[in-house]
C-alpha positions as CSV (number, residue, x, y, z in Angstrom):
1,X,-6.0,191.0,212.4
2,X,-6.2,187.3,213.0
3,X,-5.1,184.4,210.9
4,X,-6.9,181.5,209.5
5,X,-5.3,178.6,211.2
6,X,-6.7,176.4,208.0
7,X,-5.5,177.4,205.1
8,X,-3.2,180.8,206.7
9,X,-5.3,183.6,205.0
10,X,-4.8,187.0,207.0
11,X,-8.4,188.3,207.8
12,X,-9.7,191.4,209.8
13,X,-10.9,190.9,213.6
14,X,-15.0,190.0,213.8
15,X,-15.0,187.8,210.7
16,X,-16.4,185.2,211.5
17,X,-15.2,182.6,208.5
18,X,-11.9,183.5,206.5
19,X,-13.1,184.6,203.1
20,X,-10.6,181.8,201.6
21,X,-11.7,178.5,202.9
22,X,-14.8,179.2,204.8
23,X,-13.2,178.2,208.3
24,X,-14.8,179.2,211.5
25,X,-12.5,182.1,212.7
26,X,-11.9,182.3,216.8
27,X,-11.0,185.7,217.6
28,X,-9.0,186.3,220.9
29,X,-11.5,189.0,222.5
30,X,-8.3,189.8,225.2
31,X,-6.9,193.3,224.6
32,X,-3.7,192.2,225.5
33,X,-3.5,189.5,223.0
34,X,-2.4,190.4,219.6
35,X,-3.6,188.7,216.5
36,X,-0.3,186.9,216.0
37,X,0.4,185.5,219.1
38,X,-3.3,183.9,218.9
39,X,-2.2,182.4,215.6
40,X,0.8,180.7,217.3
41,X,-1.2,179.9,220.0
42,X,-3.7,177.9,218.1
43,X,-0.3,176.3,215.8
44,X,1.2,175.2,218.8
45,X,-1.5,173.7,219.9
46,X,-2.2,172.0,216.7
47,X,1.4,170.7,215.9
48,X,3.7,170.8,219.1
49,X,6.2,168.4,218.1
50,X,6.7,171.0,215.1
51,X,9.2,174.5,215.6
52,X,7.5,177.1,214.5
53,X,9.3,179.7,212.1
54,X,6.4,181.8,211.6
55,X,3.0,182.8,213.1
56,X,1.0,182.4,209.8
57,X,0.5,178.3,209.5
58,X,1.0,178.6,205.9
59,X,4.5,180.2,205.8
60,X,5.6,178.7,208.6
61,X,4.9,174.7,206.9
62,X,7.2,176.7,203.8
63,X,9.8,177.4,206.1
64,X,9.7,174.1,208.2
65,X,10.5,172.1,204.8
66,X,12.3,174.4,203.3
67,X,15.0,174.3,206.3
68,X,14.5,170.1,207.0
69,X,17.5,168.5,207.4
70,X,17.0,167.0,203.4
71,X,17.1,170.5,202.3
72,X,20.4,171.3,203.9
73,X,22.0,167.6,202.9
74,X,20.7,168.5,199.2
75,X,22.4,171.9,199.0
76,X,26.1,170.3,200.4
77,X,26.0,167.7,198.0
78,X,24.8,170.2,195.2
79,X,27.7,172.3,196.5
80,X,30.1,169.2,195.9
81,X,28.8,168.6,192.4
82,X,29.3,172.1,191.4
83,X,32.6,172.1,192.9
84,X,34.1,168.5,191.6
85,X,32.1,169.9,187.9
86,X,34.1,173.1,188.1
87,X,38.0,170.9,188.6
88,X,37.1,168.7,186.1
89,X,36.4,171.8,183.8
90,X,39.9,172.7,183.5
91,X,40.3,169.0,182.3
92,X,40.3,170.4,179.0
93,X,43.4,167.8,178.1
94,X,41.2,164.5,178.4
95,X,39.9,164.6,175.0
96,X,43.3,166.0,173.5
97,X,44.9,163.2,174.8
98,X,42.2,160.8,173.5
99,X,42.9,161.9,170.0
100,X,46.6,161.7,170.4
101,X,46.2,158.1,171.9
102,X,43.9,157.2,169.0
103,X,46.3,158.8,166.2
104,X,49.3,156.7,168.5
105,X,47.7,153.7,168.1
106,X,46.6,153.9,164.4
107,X,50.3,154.7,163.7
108,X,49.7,158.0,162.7
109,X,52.3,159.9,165.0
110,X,52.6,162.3,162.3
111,X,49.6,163.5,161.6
112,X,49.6,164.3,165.4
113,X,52.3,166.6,165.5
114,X,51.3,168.7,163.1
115,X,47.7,168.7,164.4
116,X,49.5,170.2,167.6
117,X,49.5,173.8,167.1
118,X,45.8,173.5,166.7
119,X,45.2,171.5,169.9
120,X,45.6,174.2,172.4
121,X,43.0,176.6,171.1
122,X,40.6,173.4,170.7
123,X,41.6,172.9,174.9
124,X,41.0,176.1,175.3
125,X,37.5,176.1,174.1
126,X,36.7,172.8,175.7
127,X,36.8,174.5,179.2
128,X,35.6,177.5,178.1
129,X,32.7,175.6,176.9
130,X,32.4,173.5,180.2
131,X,32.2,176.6,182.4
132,X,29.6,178.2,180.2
133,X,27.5,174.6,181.2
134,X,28.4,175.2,184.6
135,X,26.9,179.1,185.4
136,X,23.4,178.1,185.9
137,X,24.3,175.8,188.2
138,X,26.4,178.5,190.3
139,X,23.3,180.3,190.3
140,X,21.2,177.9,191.5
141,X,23.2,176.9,193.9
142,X,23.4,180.3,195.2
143,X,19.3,180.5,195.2
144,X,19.5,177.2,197.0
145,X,21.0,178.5,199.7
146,X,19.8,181.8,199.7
147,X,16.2,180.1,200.1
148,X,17.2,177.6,203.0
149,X,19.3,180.5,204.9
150,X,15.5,182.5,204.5
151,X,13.6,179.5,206.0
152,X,16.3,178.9,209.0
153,X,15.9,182.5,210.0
154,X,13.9,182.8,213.2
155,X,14.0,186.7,213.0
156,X,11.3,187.1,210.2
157,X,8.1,185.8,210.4
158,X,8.2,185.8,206.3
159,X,10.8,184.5,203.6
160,X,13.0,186.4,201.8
161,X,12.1,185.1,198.2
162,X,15.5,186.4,196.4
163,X,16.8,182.7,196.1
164,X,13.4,181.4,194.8
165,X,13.4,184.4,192.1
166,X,17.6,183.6,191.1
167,X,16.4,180.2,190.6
168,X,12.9,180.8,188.5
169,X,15.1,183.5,186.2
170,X,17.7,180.7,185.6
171,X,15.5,178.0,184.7
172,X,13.6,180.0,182.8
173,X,16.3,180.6,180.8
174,X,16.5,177.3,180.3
175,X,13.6,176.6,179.2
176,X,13.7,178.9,176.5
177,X,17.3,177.6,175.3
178,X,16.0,174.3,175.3
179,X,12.8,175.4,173.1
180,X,14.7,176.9,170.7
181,X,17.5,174.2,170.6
182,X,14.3,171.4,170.2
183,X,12.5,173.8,167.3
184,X,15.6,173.8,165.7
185,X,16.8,170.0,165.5
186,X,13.0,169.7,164.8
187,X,13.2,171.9,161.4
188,X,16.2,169.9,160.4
189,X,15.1,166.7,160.9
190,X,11.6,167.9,158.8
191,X,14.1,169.3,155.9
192,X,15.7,165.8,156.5
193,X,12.7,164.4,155.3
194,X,11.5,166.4,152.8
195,X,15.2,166.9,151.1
196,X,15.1,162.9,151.1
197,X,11.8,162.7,149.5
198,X,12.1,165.2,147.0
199,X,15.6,163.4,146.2
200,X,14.2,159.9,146.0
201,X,11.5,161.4,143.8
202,X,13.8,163.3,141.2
203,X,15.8,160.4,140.4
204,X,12.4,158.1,140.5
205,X,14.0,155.5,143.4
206,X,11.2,156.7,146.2
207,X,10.4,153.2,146.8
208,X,14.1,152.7,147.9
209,X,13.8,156.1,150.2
210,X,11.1,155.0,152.0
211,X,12.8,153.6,154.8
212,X,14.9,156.4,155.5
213,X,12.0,158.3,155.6
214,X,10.2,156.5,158.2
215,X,13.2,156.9,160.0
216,X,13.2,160.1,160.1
217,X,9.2,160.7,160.5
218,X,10.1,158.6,163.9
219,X,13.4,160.2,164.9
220,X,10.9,163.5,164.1
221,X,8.3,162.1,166.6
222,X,10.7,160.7,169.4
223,X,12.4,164.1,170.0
224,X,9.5,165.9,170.0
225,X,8.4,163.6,172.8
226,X,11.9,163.8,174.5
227,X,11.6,167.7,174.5
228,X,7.8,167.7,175.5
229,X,9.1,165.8,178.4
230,X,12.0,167.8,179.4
231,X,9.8,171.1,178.8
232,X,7.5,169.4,180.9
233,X,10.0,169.1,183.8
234,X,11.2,172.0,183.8
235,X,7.6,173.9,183.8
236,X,6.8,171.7,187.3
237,X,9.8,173.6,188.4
238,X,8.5,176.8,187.8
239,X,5.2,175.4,189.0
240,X,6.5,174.4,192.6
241,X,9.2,177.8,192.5
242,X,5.9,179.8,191.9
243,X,3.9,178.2,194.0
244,X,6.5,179.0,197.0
245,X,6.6,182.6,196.4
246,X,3.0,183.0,195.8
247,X,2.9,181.1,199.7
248,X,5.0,183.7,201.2
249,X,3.6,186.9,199.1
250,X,-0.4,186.1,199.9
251,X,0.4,184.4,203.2
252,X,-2.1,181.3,202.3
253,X,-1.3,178.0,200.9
254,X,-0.7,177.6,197.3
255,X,-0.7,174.0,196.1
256,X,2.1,173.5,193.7
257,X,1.0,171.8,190.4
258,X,3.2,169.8,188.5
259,X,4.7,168.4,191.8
260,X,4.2,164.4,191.4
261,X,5.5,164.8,188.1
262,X,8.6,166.8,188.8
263,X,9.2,164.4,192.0
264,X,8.8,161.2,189.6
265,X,11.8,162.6,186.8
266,X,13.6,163.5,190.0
267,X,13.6,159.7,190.5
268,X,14.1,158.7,187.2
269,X,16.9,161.3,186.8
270,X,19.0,159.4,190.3
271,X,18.8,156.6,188.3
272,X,20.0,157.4,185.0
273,X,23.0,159.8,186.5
274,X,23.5,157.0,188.3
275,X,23.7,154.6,185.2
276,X,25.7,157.4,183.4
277,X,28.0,157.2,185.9
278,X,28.9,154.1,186.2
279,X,29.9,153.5,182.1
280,X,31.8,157.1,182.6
281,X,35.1,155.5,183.6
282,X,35.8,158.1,185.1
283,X,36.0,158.5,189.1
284,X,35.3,162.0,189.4
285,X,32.5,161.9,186.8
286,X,31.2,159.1,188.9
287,X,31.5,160.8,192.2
288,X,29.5,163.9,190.5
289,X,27.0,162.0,188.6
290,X,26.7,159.7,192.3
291,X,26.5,163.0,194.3
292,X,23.9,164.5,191.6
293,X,21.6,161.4,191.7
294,X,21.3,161.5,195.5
295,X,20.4,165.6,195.1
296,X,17.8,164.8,193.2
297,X,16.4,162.2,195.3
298,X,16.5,164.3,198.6
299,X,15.0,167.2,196.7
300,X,12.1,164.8,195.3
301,X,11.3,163.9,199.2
302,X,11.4,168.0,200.1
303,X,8.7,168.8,197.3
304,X,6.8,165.4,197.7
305,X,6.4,166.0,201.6
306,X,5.9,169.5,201.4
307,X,3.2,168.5,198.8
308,X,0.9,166.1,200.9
309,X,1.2,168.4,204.3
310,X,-0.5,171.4,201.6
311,X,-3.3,168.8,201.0
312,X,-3.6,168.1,204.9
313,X,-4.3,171.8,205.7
């Protein structure tokens, strides 16, 4: 067997093109040379500034940006997020303390007491409710890693896929939560409407209701935009996620789709956490959303890179 050292396909020795891209195939005729080492042979001869991790060109451009130094930098720093996220989590008390201070200073000292048996259970469910927001990014932190340990590891010629498959199931699941939570605020704002119209109408004042239904029509239209967006990102995840495995599994290059576009929200996303940071006022949500921003960014370069050396094959 012999490998196209094109586009990576494996194809059977005395073909003379490889059935995927057409490329003249140069079969080693020597006995004592198997069809892998000719492979490497013909890599290293290609790229021998680069390290190769596996005889098949295809997995082994996988594995050489999938272990780069901005995949390892973007997995600590994700690993900081997750960790300074899950302190703050137990922070519970920030908000119970806003209301008390807001209640203080309204002279209602009171009315604070004897809100106090009911503040602990509400603390209680505020971290509750901040390590439910945390899991999936504990698991894809785990895939994270899980995929750059696989493309670091000179003993297989292939890549586990485990992380890439923690990762897809996670954000899959995200995608369907945020489906259902966008249909929902969707129907609502659209019985909004209708409730208003049918109002204005019974009591005969629809020229009066007319602007808060264009309001809503474009409240209506700008989350539906806002979700297609977001749905959007998250399907050039899958896209590139998919794209990887299929790499690995067919041993050829699969161009990810969806990649500029997930690489340009990367961007935009650094700079909002990066805004949302900053008017936080708070040092450790700064530190995350600062640590968060600069994840995204290295991750952006990985998938971009990764992107244009799949074209040059």
């Amino acid at each position: 067997m012999a490998y196209c050292t094109k586009c990576g396909t494996m194809t059977a020795d005395g073909e003379k093109f490889c059935r995927h891209c057409g490329n003249a195939m140069e079969h080693d005729l020597s006995a004592s040379t198997t069809a892998a080492a000719t492979a490497a042979s013909v890599y290293r001869t290609q790229a021998p500034a680069q390290k190769l991790l596996s005889p098949n060109p295809a997995i082994n451009l996988l594995k050489t940006h999938g272990s780069s130094g901005k995949m390892l930098v973007a997995a600590i720093l994700f690993s900081l997020m997750v960790l300074i996220k899950l302190i703050t989590a137990f922070q519970g008390n920030n908000l119970i303390n806003y209301i008390k201070q807001i209640l203080g200073d309204n002279n209602l000292g009171g009315l604070s007491s004897s809100l106090d048996p009911f503040l602990e259970p509400i603390q209680q469910g505020i971290v509750a409710f901040n390590l439910l927001l945390l899991i999936p990014n504990i698991f894809i932190l785990v895939g994270l890693w899980l995929f750059f340990n696989a493309c670091t590891d000179t003993t297989n010629p292939r890549i586990n896929t485990s992380g890439l498959t923690l990762i897809q199931v996670i954000v899959i699941i995200q995608l369907v939560g945020i489906c259902i939570l966008g249909a929902i605020i969707e129907i609502a704002l659209i019985a909004a409407t209708a409730y208003t119209g049918n109002l204005a109408n019974g009591f005969g004042a629809m020229e009066y209701a007319q602007g808060s239904i264009v309001l809503l029509i474009v409240a209506i239209l700008l989350v539906a935009g806002i979700f297609t967006l977001i749905i959007l990102y998250y399907s050039a995840i899958l896209s590139t996620v998919k794209s990887a495995k299929h790499t690995v599994q067919s041993e050829r290059v699969a161009v990810p789709k969806l990649a500029g576009y997930l690489v340009f929200v990367n961007f935009a996303g650094a700079v909002i956490a990066l805004i949302g940071g900053a008017v936080s006022g708070n040092a450790a949500q700064f530190f995350a959303s600062l640590l968060n921003a600069v994840f995204l960014v290295l991750i952006a370069l990985v998938v971009s890179g990764y992107k244009s050396a799949v074209h040059g094959i």
